[in-house]
Structures are given as structure tokens and as C-alpha cells.
KEKE-3310 file (N, C-alpha, C; in steps of 0.2 Angstrom, whole numbers, plus 5000, padded with zeros to 4 digits):
npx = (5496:5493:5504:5509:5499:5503:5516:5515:5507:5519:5526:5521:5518:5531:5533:5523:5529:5543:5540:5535:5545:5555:5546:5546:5560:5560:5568:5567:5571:5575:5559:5556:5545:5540:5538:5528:5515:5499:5500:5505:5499:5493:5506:5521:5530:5543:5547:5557:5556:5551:5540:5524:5514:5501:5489:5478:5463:5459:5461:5468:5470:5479:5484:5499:5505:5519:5533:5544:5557:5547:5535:5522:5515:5501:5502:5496:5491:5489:5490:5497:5508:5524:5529:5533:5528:5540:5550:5559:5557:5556:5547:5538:5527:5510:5505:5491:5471:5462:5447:5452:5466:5482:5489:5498:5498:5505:5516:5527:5535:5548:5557:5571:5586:5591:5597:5590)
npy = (5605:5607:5610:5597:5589:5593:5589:5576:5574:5578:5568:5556:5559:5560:5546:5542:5545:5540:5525:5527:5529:5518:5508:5510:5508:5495:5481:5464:5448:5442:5432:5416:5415:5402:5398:5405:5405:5397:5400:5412:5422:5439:5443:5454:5452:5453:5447:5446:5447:5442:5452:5444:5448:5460:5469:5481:5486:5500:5517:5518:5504:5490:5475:5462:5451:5441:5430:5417:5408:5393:5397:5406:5422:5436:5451:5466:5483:5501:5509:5516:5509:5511:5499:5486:5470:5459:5466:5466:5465:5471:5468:5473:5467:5463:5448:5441:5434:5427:5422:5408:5410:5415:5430:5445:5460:5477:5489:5492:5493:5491:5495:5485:5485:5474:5458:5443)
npz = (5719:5706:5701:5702:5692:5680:5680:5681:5666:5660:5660:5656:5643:5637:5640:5632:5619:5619:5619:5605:5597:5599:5594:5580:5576:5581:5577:5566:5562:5547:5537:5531:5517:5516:5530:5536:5545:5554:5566:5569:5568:5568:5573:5568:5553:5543:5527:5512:5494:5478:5469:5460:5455:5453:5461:5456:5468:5470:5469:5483:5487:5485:5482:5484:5478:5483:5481:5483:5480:5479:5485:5489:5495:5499:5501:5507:5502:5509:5498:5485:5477:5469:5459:5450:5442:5445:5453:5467:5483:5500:5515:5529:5541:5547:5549:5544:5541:5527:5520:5525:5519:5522:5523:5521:5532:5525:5534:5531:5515:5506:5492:5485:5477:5469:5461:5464)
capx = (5492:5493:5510:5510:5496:5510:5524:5512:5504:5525:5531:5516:5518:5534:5531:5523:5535:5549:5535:5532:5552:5556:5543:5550:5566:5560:5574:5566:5573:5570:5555:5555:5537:5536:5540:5523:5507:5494:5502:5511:5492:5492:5513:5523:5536:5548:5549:5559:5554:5549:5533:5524:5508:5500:5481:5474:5457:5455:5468:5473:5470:5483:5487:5506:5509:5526:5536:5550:5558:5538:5530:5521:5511:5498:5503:5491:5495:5484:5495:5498:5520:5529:5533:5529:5529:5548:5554:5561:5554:5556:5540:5538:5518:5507:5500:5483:5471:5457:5446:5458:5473:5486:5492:5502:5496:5509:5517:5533:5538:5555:5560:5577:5590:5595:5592:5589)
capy = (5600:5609:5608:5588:5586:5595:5585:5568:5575:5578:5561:5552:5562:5557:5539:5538:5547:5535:5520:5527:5531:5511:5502:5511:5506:5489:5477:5460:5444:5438:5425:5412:5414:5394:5398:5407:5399:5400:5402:5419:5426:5446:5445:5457:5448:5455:5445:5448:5441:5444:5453:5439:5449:5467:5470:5486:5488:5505:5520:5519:5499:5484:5468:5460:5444:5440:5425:5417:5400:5390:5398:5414:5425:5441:5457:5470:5489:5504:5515:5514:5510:5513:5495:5481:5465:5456:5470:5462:5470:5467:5469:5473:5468:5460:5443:5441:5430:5430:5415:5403:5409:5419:5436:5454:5469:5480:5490:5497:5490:5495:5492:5482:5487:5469:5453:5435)
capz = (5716:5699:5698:5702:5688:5675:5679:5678:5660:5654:5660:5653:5634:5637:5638:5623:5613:5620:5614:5598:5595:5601:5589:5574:5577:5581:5571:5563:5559:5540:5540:5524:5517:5518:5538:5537:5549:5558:5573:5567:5566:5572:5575:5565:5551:5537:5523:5506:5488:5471:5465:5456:5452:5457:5459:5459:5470:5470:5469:5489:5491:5481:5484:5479:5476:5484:5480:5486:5476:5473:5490:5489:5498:5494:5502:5506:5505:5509:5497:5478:5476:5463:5458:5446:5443:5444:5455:5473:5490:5508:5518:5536:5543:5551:5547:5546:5535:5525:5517:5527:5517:5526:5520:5528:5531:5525:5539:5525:5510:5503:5483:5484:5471:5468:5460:5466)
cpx = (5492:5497:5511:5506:5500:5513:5520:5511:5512:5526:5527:5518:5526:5536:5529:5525:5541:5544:5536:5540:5553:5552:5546:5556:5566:5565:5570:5569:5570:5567:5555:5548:5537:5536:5532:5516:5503:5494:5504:5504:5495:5501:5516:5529:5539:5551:5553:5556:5551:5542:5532:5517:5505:5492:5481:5468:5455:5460:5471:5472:5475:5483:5493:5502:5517:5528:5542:5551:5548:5535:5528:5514:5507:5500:5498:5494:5488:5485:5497:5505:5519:5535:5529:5534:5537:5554:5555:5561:5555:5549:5539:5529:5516:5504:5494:5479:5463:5454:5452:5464:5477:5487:5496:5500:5501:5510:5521:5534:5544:5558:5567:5581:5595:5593:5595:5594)
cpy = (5601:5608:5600:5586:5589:5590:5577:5567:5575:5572:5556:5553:5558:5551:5537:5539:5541:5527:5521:5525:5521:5507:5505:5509:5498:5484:5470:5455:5442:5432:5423:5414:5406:5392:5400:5401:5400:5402:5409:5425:5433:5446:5447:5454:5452:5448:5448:5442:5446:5446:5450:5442:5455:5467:5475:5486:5494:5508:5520:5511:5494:5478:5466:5456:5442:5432:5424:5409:5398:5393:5406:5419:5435:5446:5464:5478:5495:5511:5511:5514:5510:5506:5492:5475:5461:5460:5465:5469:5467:5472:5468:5472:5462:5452:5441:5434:5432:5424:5411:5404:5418:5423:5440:5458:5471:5485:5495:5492:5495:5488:5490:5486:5480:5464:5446:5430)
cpz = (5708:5696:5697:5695:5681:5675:5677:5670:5657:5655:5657:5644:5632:5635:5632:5618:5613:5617:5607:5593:5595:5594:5582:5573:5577:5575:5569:5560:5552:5541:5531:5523:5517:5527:5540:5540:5552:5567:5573:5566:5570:5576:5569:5563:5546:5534:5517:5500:5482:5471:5459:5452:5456:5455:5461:5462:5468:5469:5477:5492:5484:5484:5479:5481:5478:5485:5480:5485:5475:5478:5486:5493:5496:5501:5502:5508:5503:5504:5488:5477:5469:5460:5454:5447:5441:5449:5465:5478:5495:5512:5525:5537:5546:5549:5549:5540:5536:5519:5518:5523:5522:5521:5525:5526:5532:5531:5535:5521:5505:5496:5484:5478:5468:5464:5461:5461)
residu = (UNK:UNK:UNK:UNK:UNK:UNK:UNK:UNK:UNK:UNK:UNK:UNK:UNK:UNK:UNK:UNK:UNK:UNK:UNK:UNK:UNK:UNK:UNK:UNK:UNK:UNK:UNK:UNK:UNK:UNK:UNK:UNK:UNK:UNK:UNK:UNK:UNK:UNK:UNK:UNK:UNK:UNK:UNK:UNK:UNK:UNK:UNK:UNK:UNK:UNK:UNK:UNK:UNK:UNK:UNK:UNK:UNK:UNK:UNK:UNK:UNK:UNK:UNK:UNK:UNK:UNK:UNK:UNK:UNK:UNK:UNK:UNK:UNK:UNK:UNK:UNK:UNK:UNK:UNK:UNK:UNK:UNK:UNK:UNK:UNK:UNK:UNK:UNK:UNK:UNK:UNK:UNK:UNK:UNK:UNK:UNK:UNK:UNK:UNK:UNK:UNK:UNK:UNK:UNK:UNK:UNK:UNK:UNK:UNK:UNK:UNK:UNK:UNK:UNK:UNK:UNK)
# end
């Protein structure tokens, strides 16, 4: 019996390592931000675009501004980057909203080396 409750507890740890491993890897089509709606609530999207404006909250809380040709959407991150305003990002998260206007919870955000 002892033994059976081992091998259940490895094949379990296991499972959520092969979880954990999967979702990181998870691949994402580019979404336009003017694709963005309310239907996309709580599903995870990767857009690219220009940083149009950066709020600081506090030292561990920002808000971008990402824009893409006239649309643009605010971007929320739990973490202070090392970017400013005109630099071009791609952003993996979550959509959520907040006073009826739609945002992302950042998930990653990676600085491009490029320009539009």
C-alpha cells in the first residue's frame, strides 16, 4: 500500500511538471490590438506595438500604453522594465478590463530591436 501511494504521488508531480513545462511553451498567434473585445475577456493574446506612454504607480506596479497605427491599448505589469516611451514590445497576457475599457495583464514582455 505504501508503495502504491509513492508511485501515485511521482506520477501526479509529474503531471504538473509536464503542465507547467507545456504552458511555457505555449506558441501564440499575433492579435491586432483593434482585433481586441469583449469577447477575448480572461483568454491569453500576444500583441506587438509601440510604447505610447509609461505610468509609474509605484516601484513594482506600471501601466504602457501600446499602440499600433491609431488603436492602442494599456498594458499592465507587476515589474518595473527597462523601457521608454517609442521603444516597440511584444506582449504575451491576459485580457481583462477595467472601468469598461479593456487592458492585459502582462504575462512577458520582450523589447524588440526593430522599428515599424
Amino acid at each position: 500500500m505504501q508503495k502504491l501511494k509513492k508511485i501515485s504521488f511521482i506520477i501526479s508531480l509529474l503531471g504538473i511538471f509536464i503542465l507547467l513545462f507545456i504552458s511555457n511553451i505555449e506558441n501564440f498567434d499575433l492579435t491586432n490590438i483593434d482585433e481586441i473585445n469583449d469577447k477575448m475577456l480572461n483568454k491569453r493574446i500576444k500583441i506587438e506595438g509601440k510604447i505610447s506612454k509609461i505610468r509609474n504607480i509605484n516601484e513594482n506596479f506600471q501601466i504602457i500604453s501600446v499602440s499600433e497605427d491609431d488603436k492602442k491599448i494599456d498594458v499592465l505589469t507587476n515589474k518595473q522594465l527597462n523601457v521608454k516611451e517609442g521603444d516597440f514590445i511584444q506582449v504575451i497576457g491576459r485580457v481583462t478590463e477595467y472601468n469598461k475599457t479593456l487592458q492585459i495583464q502582462s504575462d512577458k514582455i520582450i523589447l524588440l530591436n526593430f522599428t515599424k
